[in-house]
C-alpha positions, 0 to 999 in steps of 0.5 A, a space after each residue: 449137250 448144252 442143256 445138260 452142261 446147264 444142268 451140271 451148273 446149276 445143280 453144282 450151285 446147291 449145298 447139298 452133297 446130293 446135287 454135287 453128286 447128281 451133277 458129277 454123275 450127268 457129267 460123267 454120262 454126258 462125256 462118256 456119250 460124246 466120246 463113244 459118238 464121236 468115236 464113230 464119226 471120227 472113224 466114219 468119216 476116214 472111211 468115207 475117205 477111203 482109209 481102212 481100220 486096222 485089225 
């Protein structure tokens, strides 16, 4: 996850509008990823607990 912080950082650094875009759309993918992930660690770990999902 780092490494594609990383890469947003540098392609934001270009003048092109082509690299702002590329790095925008890596950041969108890359939170995006980390929220359905952590989502489900979350949930994982309360049911460990003993807690029940709802629904």
């Amino acid at each position: 996850m780092a490494a594609a912080d990383a890469a947003v950082g540098l392609l934001c650094l270009g003048d092109r509008p082509a690299f702002l875009v590329a790095a925008l759309i890596l950041f969108i993918l890359k939170n995006a990823y980390c929220a359905h992930r952590g989502s489900v660690w979350v949930r994982q770990r309360l049911q460990d607990q003993g807690y029940r999902a709802l629904g």
